[in-house]
C-alpha positions as CSV (number, residue, x, y, z in Angstrom):
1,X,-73.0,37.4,4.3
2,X,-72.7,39.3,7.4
3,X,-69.3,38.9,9.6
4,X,-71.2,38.2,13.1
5,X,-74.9,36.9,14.3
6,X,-75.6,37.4,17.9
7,X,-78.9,35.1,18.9
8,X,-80.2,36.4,21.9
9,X,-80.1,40.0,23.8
10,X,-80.2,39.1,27.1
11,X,-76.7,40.0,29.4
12,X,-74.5,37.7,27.1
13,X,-75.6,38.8,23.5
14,X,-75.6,42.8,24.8
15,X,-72.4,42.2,26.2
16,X,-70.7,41.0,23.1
17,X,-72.6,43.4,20.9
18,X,-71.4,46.5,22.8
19,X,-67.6,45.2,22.3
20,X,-67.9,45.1,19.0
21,X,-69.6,48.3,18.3
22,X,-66.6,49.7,19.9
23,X,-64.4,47.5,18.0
24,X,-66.1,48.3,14.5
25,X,-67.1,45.3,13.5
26,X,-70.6,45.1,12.0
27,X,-73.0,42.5,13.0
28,X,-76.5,42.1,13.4
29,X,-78.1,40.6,16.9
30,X,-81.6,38.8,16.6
31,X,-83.9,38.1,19.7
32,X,-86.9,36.6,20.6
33,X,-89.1,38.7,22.1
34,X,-89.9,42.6,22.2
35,X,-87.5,43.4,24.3
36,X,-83.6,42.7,25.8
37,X,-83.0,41.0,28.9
38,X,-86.6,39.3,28.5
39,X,-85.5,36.7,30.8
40,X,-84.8,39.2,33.5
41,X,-88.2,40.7,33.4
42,X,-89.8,37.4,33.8
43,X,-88.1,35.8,36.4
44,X,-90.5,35.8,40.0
45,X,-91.1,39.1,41.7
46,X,-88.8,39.0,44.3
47,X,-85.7,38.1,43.0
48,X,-82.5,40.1,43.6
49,X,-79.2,39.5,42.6
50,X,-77.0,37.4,44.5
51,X,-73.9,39.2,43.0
52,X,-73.4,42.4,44.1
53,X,-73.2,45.0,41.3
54,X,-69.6,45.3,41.3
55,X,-69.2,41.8,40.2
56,X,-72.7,42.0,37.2
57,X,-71.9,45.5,35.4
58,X,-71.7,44.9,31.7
59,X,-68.9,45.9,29.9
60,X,-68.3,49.8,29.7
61,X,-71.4,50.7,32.1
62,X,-71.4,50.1,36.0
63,X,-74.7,50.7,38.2
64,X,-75.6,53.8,39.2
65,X,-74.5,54.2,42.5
66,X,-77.6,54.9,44.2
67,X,-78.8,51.6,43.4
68,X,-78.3,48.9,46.4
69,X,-75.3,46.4,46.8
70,X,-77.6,43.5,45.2
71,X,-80.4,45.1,42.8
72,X,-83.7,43.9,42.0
73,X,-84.6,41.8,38.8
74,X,-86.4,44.8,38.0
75,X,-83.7,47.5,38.4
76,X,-81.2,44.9,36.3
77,X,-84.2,44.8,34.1
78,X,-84.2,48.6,33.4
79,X,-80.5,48.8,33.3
80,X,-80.4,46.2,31.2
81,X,-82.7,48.4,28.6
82,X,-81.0,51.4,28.9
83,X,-77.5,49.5,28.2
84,X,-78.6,48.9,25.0
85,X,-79.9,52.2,24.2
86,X,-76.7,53.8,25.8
87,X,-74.6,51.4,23.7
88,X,-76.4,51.7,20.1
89,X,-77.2,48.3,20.0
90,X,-80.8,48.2,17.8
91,X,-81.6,44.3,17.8
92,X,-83.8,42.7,15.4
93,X,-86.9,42.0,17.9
94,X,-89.5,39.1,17.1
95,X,-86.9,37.4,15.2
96,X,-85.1,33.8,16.4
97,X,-83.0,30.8,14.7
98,X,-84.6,27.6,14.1
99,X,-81.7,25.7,12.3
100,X,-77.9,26.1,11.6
101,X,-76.1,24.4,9.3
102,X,-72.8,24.9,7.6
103,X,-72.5,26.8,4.1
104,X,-69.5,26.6,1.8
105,X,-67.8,27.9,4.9
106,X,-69.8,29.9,6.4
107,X,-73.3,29.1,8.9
108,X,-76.7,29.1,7.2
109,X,-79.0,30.4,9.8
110,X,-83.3,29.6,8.9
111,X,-84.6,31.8,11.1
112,X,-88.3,32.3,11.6
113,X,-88.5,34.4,9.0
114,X,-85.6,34.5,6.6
115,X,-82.2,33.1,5.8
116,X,-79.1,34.3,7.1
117,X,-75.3,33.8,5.8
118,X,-72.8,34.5,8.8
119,X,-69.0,33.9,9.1
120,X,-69.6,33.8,12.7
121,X,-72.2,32.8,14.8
122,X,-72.8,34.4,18.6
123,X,-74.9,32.3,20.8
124,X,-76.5,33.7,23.4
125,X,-79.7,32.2,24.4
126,X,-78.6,31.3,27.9
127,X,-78.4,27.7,30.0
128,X,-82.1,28.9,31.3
129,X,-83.6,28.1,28.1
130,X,-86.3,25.2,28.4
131,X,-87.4,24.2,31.2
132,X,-86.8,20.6,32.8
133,X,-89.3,18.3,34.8
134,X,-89.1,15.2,36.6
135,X,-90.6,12.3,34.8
136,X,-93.3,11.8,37.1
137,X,-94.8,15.2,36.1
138,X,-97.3,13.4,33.3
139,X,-99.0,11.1,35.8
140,X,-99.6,14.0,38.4
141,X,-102.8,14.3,39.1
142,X,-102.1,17.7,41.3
143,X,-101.4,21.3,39.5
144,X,-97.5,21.4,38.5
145,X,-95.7,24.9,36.8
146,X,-92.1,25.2,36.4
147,X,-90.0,27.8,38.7
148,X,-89.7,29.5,35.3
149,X,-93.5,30.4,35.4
150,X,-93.8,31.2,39.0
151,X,-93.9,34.7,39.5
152,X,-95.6,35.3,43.5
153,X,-97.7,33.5,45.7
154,X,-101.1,35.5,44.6
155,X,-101.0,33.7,41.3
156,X,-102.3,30.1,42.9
157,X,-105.8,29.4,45.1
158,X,-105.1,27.0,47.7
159,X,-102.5,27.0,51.0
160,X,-100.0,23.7,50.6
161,X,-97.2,23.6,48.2
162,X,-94.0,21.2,47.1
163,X,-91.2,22.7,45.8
164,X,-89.0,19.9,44.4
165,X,-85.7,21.1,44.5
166,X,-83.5,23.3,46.4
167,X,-80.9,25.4,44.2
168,X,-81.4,29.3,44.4
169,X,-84.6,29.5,42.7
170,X,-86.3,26.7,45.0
171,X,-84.9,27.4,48.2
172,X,-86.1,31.8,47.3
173,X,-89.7,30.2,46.0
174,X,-90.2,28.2,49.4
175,X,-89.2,31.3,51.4
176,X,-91.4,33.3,49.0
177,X,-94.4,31.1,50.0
178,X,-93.8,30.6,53.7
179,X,-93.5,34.5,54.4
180,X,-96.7,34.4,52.9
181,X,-97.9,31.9,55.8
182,X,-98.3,29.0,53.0
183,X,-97.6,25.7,53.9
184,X,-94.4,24.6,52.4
185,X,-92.5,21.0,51.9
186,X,-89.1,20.8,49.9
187,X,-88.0,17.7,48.2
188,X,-84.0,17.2,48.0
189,X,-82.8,14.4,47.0
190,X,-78.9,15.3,46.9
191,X,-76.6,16.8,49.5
192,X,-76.4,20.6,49.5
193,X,-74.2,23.2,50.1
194,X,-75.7,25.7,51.8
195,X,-73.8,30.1,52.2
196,X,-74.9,32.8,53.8
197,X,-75.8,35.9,51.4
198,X,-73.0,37.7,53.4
199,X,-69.6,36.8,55.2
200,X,-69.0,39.3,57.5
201,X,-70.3,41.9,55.7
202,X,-68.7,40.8,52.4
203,X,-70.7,39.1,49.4
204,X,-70.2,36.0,49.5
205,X,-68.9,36.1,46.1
206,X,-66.0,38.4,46.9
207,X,-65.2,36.1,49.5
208,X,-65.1,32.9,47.4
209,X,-62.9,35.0,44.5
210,X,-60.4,36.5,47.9
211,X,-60.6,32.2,48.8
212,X,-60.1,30.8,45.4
213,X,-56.3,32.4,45.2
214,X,-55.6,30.8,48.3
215,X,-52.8,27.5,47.2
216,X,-52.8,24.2,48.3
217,X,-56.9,23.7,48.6
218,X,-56.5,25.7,51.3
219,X,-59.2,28.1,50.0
220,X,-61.8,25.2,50.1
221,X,-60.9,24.5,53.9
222,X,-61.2,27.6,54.8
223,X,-64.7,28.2,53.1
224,X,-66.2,24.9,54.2
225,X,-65.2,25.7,58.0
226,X,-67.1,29.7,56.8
227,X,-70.3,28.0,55.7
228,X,-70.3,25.5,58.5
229,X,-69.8,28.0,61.0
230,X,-72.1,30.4,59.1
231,X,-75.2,27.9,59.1
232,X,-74.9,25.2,61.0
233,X,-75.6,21.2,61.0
234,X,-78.9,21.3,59.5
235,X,-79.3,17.1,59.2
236,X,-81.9,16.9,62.0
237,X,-84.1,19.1,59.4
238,X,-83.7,16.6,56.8
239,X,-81.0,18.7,55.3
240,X,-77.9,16.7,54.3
241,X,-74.6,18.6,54.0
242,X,-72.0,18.1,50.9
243,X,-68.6,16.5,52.1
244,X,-67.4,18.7,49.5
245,X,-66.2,22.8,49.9
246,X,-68.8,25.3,48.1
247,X,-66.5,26.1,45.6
248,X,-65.3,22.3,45.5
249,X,-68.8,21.4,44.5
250,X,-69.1,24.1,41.9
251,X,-65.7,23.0,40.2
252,X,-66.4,19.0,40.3
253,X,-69.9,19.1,39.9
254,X,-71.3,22.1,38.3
255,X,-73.9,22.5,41.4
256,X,-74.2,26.1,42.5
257,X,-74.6,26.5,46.3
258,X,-77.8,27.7,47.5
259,X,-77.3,30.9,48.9
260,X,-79.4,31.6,51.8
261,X,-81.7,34.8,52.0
262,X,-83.9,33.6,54.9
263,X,-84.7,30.0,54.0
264,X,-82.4,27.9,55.8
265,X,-84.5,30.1,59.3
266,X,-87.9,28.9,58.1
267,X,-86.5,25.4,58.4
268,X,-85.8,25.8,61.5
269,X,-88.8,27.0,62.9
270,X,-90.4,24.9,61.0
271,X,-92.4,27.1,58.5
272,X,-90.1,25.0,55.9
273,X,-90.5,21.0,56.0
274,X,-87.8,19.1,54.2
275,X,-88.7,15.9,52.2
276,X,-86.8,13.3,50.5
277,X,-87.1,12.5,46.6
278,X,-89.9,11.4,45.1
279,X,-90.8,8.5,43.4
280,X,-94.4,9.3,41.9
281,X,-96.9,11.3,42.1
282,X,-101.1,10.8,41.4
283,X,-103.4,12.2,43.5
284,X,-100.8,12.6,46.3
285,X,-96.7,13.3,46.1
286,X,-95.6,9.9,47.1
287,X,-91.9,9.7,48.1
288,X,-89.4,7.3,48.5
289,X,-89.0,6.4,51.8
290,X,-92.8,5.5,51.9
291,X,-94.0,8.5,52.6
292,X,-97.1,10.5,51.0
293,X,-98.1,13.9,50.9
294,X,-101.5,16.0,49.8
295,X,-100.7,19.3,48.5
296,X,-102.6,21.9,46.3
297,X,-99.9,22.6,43.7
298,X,-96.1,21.4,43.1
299,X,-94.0,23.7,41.7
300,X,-90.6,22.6,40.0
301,X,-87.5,24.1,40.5
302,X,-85.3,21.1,38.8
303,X,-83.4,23.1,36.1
304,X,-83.7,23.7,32.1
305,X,-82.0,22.3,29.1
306,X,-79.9,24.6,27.0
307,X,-82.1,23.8,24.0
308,X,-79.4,24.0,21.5
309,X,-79.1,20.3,20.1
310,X,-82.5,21.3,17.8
311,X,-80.8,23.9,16.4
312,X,-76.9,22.7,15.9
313,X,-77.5,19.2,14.8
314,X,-74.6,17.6,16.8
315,X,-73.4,20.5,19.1
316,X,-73.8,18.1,22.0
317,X,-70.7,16.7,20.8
318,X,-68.7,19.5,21.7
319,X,-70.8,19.7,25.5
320,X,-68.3,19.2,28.7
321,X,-68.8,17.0,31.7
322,X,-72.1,19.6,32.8
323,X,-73.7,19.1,29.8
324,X,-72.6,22.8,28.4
325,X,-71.0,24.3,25.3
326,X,-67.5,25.8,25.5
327,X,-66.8,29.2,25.0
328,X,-65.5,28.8,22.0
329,X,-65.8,25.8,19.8
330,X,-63.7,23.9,17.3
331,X,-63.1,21.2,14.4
332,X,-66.5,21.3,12.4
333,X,-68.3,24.1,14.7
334,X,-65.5,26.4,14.2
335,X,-66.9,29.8,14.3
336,X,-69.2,29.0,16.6
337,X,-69.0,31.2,20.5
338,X,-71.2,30.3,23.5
339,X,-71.0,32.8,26.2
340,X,-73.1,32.6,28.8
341,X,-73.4,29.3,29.6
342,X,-70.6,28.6,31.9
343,X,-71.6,29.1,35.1
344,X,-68.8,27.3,37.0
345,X,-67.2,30.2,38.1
346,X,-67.2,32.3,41.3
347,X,-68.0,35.3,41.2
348,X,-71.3,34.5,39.0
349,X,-72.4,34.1,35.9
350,X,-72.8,38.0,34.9
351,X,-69.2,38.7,35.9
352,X,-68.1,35.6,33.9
353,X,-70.5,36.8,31.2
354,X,-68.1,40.5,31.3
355,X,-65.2,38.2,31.1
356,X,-66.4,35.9,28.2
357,X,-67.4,38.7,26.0
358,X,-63.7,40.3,25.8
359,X,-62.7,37.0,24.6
360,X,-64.9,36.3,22.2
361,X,-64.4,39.8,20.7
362,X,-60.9,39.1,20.7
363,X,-60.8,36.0,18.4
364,X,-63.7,37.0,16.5
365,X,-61.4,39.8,15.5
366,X,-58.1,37.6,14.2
367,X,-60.9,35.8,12.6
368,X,-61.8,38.4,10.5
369,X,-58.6,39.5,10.1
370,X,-57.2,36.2,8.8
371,X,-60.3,35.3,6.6
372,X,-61.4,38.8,5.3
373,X,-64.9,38.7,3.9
374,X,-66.9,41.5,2.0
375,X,-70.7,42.2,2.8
C-alpha cells in the first residue's frame, strides 16, 4: 500500500507531486504517455497562453524571465519537462488506471498493467480528456476531426472549413485558418462573451482578479461596460452578446469567455462568416434556420468529457452543476482529490491548479497523520 497515487503528469499531477516531495510524503505518480505535460505538446501549433506567466508558474518554479508575457504551448511544454526534472519527480511513464474500486479502506487501482493499493488517490487527468461531438457527426458525409486533433492548416487538402463552436480553441482555429486565406464559417449557437487579450496593457486576467474584489457586483458592471467598449456590438455579424458580465457567465454557467487574439477582426472584414446551429449534416452542413453549406472539412471545437465515470463507478454523483468533480470529495469517495478540473476561476486554470495543489497537500497530510499506514 502506498500513501498517495497521482494519475496523470500534466500541470495538475506535477504540481501536487512537487508539494509533496518537499513535504516528504512518498507517493508514486503514473501517466499515460512518454512524457509529462503530453497534452501541452499536442495541443495546435499556435497556441499561447492566455494567462500571462505570472498567473501559470507551478509551484516553487516561475518562468524564466526572458520568456514573453504569454508563452508558447511549446515553451510551457519544455518548462513543463524541465519542472519535473528540476523537482525529482520520476513518473511511471506508459502506465494508466482502468478501474478504482474501494479496498478494506483503501482504493484498488487495476491499472494496465498491475494492481495498486493506495490510501489516497490523486486525480489528475484533466477536464480535456475525451473528446465531445455533436450527434450529427455519424451521418456526415463531409471529413470531421475534433479541435483536439487539429494541429495547423497544412494538415487538410481543400480551401472551405466549419468550425462549430466558438470558445478559445474555435474562435484561435478559425483565425488560424483565415490568416491562412481559407474560407472560414463558425457555427454558434449560444450567446458569447467576447475580451480583448489585453485591457490597457493589462492581461485580461489581472484585470478580472483587480474586478472580482470589487463589492456590490460592481466588478461585473464594470467589466461588461470594459468588454463592450473593448469590442463592440458584433450582432450585425451574426454574433449575439451574453446579457451576462464575463466573469458573471463564468460563475453561473461555467462558459469561459472567448478571448480575442485577432478573431473577432476577421469577422468584421469578413474573412470570418458567422453561422447559426446546426441541425444535420450529409453531404452539406445544413443549419437551422434553413440554411445549407458545402465545405471540405468541419472541424469541432465543442468540448470533451472528463472521462472519469468508467473509471470511478458512481463519481458522477459527486459532479457539481458543470458536470465536474470537487476538489476534494467525500462520504464513500473519501480520499479521493480532483485538481485540475475547476476551471471557474479567474485568473485561469494553471493558477487555480497552483492554488489547488497547496490544498490537497494540506489535507492529504492530516490524513496521514490521523490514519497512519506502513508501506
Amino acid at each position: 500500500m502506498i500513501p498517495v497515487l497521482i494519475i496523470g503528469a500534466g500541470p495538475a499531477g506535477l504540481a501536487v507531486a512537487a508539494r509533496l516531495l518537499k513535504a516528504g510524503v512518498e507517493f508514486e505518480i503514473l501517466e499515460k504517455e512518454e512524457v509529462v505535460a503530453s497534452k501541452w505538446r499536442d495541443h495546435y501549433d499556435r497556441l499561447h497562453l492566455h494567462t500571462t506567466k505570472g498567473f501559470s508558474f507551478l509551484p516553487f518554479r516561475h518562468f524564466d524571465k526572458e520568456l514573453p508575457m504569454f508563452v508558447s504551448k511549446f515553451q510551457y511544454h519544455d518548462y513543463a519537462k524541465a519542472y519535473a526534472v528540476e523537482m525529482g519527480i520520476k513518473p511511471t511513464f506508459g502506465e494508466y488506471a482502468i478501474f478504482i474500486e474501494r479496498k478494506e479502506g483503501d482504493w484498488n487501482v487495476q491499472t494496465n498493467k498491475r494492481q495498486i493499493v493506495a490510501r489516497n488517490i490523486v486525480v489528475a487527468t484533466g477536464i480535456n480528456h475525451d473528446p465531445k461531438y455533436p450527434e450529427w457527426v455519424a451521418e456526415s458525409m463531409i471529413p470531421v476531426v475534433h479541435a483536439a486533433d487539429y494541429k495547423n492548416p497544412s494538415q487538410f487538402d481543400g480551401e472551405r472549413f466549419l468550425i462549430v463552436g466558438f470558445g478559445n480553441s474555435g474562435a484561435e482555429i478559425a483565425l488560424d485558418l483565415a490568416e491562412h486565406e481559407k474560407h472560414v464559417w463558425c457555427s454558434i449557437r449560444s450567446e458569447v462573451n467576447v475580451v480583448p487579450l489585453k485591457i490597457l496593457g493589462r492581461s485580461t486576467q489581472a484585470t478580472g482578479s483587480m474586478l472580482e474584489k470589487f463589492p456590490f457586483g460592481l466588478g461585473d458592471k464594470i467589466g461588461k461596460a470594459i468588454a463592450r467598449l473593448a469590442v463592440g456590438n458584433l450582432s450585425k455579424y451574426g454574433l449575439k452578446s451574453s446579457s451576462l458580465a464575463p466573469a458573471q457567465m463564468l460563475r453561473e454557467k461555467g462558459r469561459t469567455p472567448m478571448i480575442d487574439l485577432g478573431t473577432v477582426k476577421m469577422i468584421r472584414n469578413g474573412k470570418i462568416k458567422v453561422l447559426g446551429d446546426i441541425s444535420h449534416v450529409n453531404e452539406v452542413a445544413r443549419f437551422k434556420n434553413g440554411q445549407e453549406l458545402k465545405v471540405d472539412h468541419i472541424i469541432c471545437a465543442t468540448g470533451y468529457n472528463n472521462g472519469l465515470t468508467a473509471m470511478i463507478p458512481g463519481i458522477e454523483r459527486t459532479f457539481n452543476q458543470f458536470g465536474q468533480p470537487s476538489l476534494k470529495a467525500s462520504g464513500s469517495f473519501d480520499g479521493f482529490y480532483f485538481p485540475g478540473f475547476d476551471n471557474h476561476h479567474l485568473g485561469g486554470i494553471l493558477k487555480r491548479i497552483r492554488e489547488e495543489s497547496a490544498l490537497v497537500t494540506d489535507d492529504i497530510l492530516v490524513r496521514i497523520a490521523q490514519t497512519p499506514h506502513t508501506t
